[in-house]
N, C-alpha and C positions, 0 to 999 in steps of 0.2 A: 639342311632343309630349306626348301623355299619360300623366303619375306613374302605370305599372302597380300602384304599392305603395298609391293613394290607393285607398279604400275610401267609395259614397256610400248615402245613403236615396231612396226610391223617389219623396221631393218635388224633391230635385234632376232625378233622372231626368225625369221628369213636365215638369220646368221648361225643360233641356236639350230634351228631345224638341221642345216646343212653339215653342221660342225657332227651332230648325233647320227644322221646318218652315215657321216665318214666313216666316224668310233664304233657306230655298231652293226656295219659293215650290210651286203645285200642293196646297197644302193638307196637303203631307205625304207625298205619294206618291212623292216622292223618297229620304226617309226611309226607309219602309217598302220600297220596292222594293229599297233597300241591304240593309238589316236581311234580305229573304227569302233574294236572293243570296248575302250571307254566311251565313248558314242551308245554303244548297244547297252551297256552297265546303265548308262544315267537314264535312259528310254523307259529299262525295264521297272528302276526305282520309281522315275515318275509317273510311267502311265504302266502299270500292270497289267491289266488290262485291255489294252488296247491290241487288239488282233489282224486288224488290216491296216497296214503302214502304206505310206508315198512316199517315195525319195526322189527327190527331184535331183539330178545329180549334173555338175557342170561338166566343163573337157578337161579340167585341173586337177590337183591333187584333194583339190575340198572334195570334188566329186567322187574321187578315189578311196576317200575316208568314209563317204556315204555308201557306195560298193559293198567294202567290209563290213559296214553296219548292216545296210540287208542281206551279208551272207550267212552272218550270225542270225538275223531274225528266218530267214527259209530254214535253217536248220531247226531252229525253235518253233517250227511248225507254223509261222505267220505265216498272214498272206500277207506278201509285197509284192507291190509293181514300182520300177525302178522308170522315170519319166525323164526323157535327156532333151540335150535345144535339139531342133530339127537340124541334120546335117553337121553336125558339133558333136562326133565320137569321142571318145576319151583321147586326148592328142599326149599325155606323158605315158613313159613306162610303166611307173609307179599303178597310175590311174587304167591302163590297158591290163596289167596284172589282176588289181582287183576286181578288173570287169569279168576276164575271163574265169576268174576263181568261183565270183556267181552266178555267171551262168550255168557252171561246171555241179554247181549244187543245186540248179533247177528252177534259179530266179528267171524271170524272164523282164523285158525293158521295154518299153514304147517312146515311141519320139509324140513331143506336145503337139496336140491337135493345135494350139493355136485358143482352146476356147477355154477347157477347165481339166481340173486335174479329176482321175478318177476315183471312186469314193473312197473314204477311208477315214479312220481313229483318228489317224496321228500321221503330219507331214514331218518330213524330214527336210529342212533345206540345206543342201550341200552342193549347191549352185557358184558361188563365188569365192564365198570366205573371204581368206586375208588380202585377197590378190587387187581387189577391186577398188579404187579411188577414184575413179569415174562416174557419172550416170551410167548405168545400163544401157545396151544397144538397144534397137528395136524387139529384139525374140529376149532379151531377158527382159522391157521390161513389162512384156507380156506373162513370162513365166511368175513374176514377180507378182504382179496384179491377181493369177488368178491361186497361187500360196496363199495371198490374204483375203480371195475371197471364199477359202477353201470352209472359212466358218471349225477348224476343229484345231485341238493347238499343235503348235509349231516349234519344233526341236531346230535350233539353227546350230551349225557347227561350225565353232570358232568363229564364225560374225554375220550377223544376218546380213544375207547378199543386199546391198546396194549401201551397206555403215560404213565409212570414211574408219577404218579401224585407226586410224594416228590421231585423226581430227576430230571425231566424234560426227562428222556432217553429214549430212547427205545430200548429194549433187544432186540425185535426180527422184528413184521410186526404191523404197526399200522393203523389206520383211518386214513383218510384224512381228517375230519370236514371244513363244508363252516363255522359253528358256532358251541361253545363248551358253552354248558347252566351249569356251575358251580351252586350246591346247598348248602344251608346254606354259606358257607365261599368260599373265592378264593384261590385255590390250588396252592400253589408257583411254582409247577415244570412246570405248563402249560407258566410261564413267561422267560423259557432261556434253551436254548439249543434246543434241537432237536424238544423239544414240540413245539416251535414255525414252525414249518413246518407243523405241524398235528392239530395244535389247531383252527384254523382258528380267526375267530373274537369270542372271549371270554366276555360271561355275565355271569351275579351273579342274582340267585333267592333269596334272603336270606332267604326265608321262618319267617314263626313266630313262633321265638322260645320265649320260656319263659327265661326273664334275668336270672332267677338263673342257667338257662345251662351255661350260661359263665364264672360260677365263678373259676375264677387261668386257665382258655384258653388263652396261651400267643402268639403272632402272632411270622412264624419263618421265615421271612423276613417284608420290608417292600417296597413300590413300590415308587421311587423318579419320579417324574413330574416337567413338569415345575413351578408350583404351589411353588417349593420351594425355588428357587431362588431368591425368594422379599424380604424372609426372611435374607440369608445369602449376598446377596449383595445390600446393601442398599445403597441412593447416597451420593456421598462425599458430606462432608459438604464445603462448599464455601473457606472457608479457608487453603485449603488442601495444601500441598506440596509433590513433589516426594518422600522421605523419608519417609512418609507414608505409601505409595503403596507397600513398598519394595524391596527390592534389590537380581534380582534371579540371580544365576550364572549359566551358563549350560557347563558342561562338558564334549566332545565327540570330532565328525567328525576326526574317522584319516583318513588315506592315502585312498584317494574313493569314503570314505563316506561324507564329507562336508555338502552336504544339508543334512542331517538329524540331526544335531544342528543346523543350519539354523531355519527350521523348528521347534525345538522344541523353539527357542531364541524367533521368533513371533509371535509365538501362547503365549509364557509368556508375551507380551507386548500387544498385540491385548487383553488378558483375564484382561489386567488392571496393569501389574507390573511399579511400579515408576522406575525403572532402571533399566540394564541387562548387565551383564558381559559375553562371552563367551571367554574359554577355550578351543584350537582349534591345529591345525596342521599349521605350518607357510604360506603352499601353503595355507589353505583355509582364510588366513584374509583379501587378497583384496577380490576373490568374494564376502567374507560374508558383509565384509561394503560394496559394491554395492550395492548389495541387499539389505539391510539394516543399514542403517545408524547409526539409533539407537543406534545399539549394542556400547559395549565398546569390541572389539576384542580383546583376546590376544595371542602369539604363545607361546605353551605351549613345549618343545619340550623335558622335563624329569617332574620329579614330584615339582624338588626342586621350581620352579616357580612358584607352587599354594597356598602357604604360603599364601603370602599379598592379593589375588583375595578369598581366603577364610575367611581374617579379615574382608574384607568388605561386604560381602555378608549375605544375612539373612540364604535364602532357598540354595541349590543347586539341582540342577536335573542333574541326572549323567547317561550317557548310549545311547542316539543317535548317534551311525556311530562310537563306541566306541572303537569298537575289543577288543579281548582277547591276543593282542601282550606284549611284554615289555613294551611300551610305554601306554598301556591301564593299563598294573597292577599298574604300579606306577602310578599312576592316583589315580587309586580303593584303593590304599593303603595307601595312605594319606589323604584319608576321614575318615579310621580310628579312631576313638576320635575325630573327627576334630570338636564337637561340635554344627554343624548345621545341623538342618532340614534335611533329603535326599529324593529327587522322584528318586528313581530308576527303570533304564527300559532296554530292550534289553539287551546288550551285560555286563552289568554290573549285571544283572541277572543272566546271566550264570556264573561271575566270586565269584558270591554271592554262586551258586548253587555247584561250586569246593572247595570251604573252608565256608559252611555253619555256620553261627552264628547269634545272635540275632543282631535285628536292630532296636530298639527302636526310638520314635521321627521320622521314615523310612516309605514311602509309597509307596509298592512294586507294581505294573503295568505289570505285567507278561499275556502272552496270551499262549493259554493251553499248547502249547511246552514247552516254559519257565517254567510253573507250573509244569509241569512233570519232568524237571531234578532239580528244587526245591525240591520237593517231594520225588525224587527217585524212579517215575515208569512211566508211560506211558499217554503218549496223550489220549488216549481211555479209560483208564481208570478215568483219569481228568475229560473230559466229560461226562461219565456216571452218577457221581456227584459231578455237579459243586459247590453247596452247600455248600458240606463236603471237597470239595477242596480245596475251597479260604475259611474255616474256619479252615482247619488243618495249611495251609501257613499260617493265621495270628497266629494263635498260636503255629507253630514249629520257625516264627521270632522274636516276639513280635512284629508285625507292621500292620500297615494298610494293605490290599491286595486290589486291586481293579483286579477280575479275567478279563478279556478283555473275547469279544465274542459277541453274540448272546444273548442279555441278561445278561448284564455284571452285575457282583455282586461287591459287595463292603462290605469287611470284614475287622474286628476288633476284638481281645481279649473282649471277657466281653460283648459284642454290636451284637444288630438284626441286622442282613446282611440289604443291602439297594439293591435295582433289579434297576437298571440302563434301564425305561420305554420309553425309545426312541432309536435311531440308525435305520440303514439299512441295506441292502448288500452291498451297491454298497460302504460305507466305508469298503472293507476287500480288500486293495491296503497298498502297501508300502509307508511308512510315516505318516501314519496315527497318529499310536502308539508317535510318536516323535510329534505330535502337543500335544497327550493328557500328556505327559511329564511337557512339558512347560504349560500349563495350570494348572495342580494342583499346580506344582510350583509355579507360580504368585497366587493363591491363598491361598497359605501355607505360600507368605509371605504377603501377605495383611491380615492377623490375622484370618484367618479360622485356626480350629484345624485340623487337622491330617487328620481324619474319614469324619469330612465335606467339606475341600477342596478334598478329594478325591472322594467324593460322586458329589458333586458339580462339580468339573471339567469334572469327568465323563457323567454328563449329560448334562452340555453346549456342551461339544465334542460330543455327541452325536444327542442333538437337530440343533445342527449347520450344521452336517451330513444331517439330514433329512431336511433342508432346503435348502444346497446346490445339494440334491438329485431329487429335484422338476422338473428338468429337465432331470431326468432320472438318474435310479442306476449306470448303466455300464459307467464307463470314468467319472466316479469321480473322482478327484484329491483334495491331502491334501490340498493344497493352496486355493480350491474354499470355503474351511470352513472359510479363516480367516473374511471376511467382518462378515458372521451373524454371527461368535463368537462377533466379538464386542458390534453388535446390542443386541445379549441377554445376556452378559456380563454388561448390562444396564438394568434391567428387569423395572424400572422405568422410564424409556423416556417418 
C-alpha cells in the first residue's frame, strides 16, 4: 500500500504513469479512464449536487482525464459543456480517444470565446496538469483568469493549471482550486510555497498500478504529522533527573532586542530542556528573570565570559535579538570549535552569510531572506524552489537547514527532505522564529539527532501554531504558542 506521507516530483510521476501504462497494456487507456473515474467519484462526493459542470479541457492528457469525467457526468444526466483553447484540439491519442468517447455519448465542446466561461455549478480544470512549469501562454492565461473568475468551486486535476508541481511556484497566473485531485502519487510542490494558495484541499486517487511500476521510484520529500512525535518523544522514565533533559544555553537579546532570547530561553524549557542558561545584555537580566525565573541569566558584555557557560552547556542556540555589532561577533566567534551542538537563527545567520563556512553538528533555521544572503541571490528566487533551496544550504554548510515558511522544509546532506505538514498565517509575526530556536535546542539536547530535533521542533512550532490559532489567525502572538507546545511536547498524556 502506498506511504500517503511520501511526497514525489513530476519525473517520477511521468515515469510511474508510463511504466502502468506498458503493464496494463491499451497504450494507457486504462490509466486514464481510472484517473477520469476517480475524477467523476470525487466530484460526485463533493458537490452532489451540482448539475451543470465546465470542463475546461487542454490538448494533453490532463485534458484527456477531463473528457472521461464529462463522459461519466452526460451519462449521469449532467449538463456539461466541455470548453477547449481556441485552435488547441486534443493533440495525443490517449486525449483524441476520450474526446471521441464523449462526443459519442452526446457531450458537446466549445472553443473559449476569449471573455468567460459558460454558467455552471462546478468547473473542472483539466487544462495543464502535471505538464506545466512555465507561465501560461497568452490563451491559457486568459483561460485561467476567467476559471477564477468563474466565482463557483473548482475541481483541479492533478495540479491546478499554472502550480510549478516540483517546485510549489508559480511563474506566471494560476487556478484557484476549492480541491486538487492528485493521481497515482502526491506532488511535493503542491505542499509549500505558493502552491498552497492555489491548491486548495489536496487528495490522492492512487489508481491501480501494477507493483512492478514502483520498482527504484524513490519519494523526494516526505510529509511529517503529528503521527510522528510518539515516536521521537517518548515519556521519561520515572526515574529521571534534570541532567537528562539537557542543558540548552541561548545566546543573544542585545541592546533592544531582550525579548527575543527570552522567547527563544521558554520555548527550550516549555519543549522539555532540564536546564537553560542564557547569555544576554546586562540591562536585559532583571527583566529576563522576571519573566522567567527559570533561566540561569548571565550578563555577557564581551566574548571572553562564555568560556565557562559553554563547558556546561550541551546545545547552544545562538541568534535571537543577536545583532551584527562588535558585541554580537564576538559572541559568533567563539562558537568557533567551541564543540557544541549549534541552532542557529536570525542575526547569527547573517553573520554566517558574511564569512560563509561549513557547520557541521549546526541546525540552520533561516527564513527565505536569510536563505538568500546564505546562498547569494534573492528572495524570489529562494521561493521559486524551495526544495533545491534548503537542499543547496544543507549542502553548501554541511548542516541541517530547516527552510522556514509556508510549508517549511527540513533538509539534510545525504536525507529526503521532511515538509513541515502543519502551521498557519497568522504565525508570520515577529518572534516567532526565536520560539522555534529554543525548541530544537531543547530537543537537540534531550538526545534527538540533528535532522530529527529539527524536524521535530519544527512541527511542535508549528502544531502549536495552529492551535494557538483556533481563535483566529490575525493577532497571534509568539507567547500564545507556549501552553500547547507543552501539551504536545507530551504526545503521550
Amino acid at each position: 500500500m502506498l506511504d500517503l506521507s511520501l511526497l514525489f516530483d513530476s519525473a517520477a510521476a511521468r515515469t510511474l504513469d508510463a511504466r502502468a501504462s506498458a503493464l496494463l497494456g491499451e497504450d494507457g487507456w486504462d490509466l486514464m479512464a481510472q484517473a477520469g473515474l476517480a475524477a467523476w467519484q470525487c466530484l460526485q462526493q463533493q458537490w452532489p449536487d451540482a448539475r451543470r459542470l465546465c470542463i475546461v479541457a487542454g490538448a494533453g492528457n490532463n485534458g484527456g482525464d477531463g473528457y472521461v469525467l464529462a463522459t461519466h457526468a452526460v451519462r449521469a444526466g449532467r449538463a456539461v459543456q466541455v470548453v477547449t483553447v481556441p485552435g488547441k484540439p486534443p493533440a495525443t491519442g490517449l486525449a483524441q480517444r476520450a474526446a471521441r468517447e464523449y462526443q459519442a455519448a452526446g457531450g458537446s465542446t466549445v472553443a473559449f470565446d476569449g471573455q468567460c466561461l459558460p454558467d455552471a455549478d462546478l468547473v473542472v480544470d483539466a487544462l495543464f496538469g502535471l505538464g506545466l512549469s512555465r507561465a501560461p501562454d497568452e490563451a491559457g492565461q486568459a483561460l485561467v483568469a476567467a476559471i477564477n473568475a468563474a466565482q463557483v468551486p473548482v475541481l483541479a486535476l492533478d495540479v491546478p493549471s499554472g502550480v510549478d508541481a516540483d517546485r510549489g511556484s508559480v511563474p506566471g497566473v494560476a487556478v484557484r482550486a476549492t480541491v486538487t485531485l492528485q493521481f497515482i502519487a502526491n506532488h511535493r510542490g503542491l505542499f509549500t510555497g505558493d502552491a498552497l494558495e492555489y491548491a486548495g484541499q489536496r487528495r490522492l486517487a492512487p489508481l491501480e498500478l501494477p507493483d512492478a511500476a514502483w520498482q527504484g521510484i524513490s519519494p523526494r520529500a516526505q510529509r511529517w504529522g503529528g503521527e510522528r512525535l510518539r515516536a521521537l518523544l517518548p515519556p521519561r522514565r520515572a526515574n529521571t533527573h534534570k541532567g537528562e533533559s539537557g542543558h540548552v544555553l541561548c545566546l543573544g537579546g542585545n541592546h533592544g532586542s531582550g525579548g527575543a532570547i527570552a522567547l527563544a530561553g521558554e520555548a527550550a524549557l516549555r519543549a522539555g530542556a532540564g536546564l537553560l542558561s542564557i547569555g544576554t545584555r546586562q540591562a536585559h537580566v532583571g527583566p529576563l528573570l522576571a519573566r522567567l525565573p527559570e533561566a540561569m541569566a548571565h550578563a555577557l558584555e564581551d566574548g571572553d565570559a562564555l568560556a565557562p557557560l559553554l563547558a556546561r552547556a550541551k546545545v547552544v542556540a545562538v541568534g535571537p535579538g543577536l545583532g551584527q555589532d562588535a558585541w554580537a561577533q564576538a559572541l559568533w566567534a567563539r562558537l568557533h570549535g567551541g564543540g557544541r551542538p549549534l541552532v542557529v537563527d536570525a542575526d547569527a545567520l547573517n553573520l554566517l552569510a558574511a564569512d560563509p563556512h561549513a557547520m557541521p553538528d549546526a541546525v540552520l533555521t533561516p527564513h527565505p531572506g536569510e536563505a538568500a544572503r546564505l546562498l547569494a541571490t534573492t528572495t524570489s528566487a529562494v521561493q521559486a524552489d524551495r526544495y533545491g533551496s534548503a537542499q543547496a544550504l544543507a549542502d553548501r554548510y554541511h548542516a541541517v537547514v530547516v527552510l522556514k515558511g509556508a510549508g517549511s522544509i527540513v533538509a539534510a546532506p545525504g536525507q529526503c527532505p521532511r515538509l513541515i505538514a502543519a502551521g498557519n498565517p497568522g504565525m508570520a509575526v515577529g518572534g516567532m522564529g526565536d520560539l522555534l530556536t529554543g525548541i530544537i535546542a531543547s530537543l537537540r539536547a534531550q538526545g534527538l539527532s540533528a535532522f530529527d530535533a529539527a524536524a521535530a521542533g519544527a512541527l511542535l512550532h508549528a502544531m502549536a501554531g495552529d492551535v494557538a490559532a483556533a481563535d483566529g489567525a490575525r493577532g497571534l502572538l509568539p507567547t500564545d504558542l507556549l501552553a500547547p507546545l507543552r501539551r504536545l511536547a507530551n504526545p503521550d498524556r
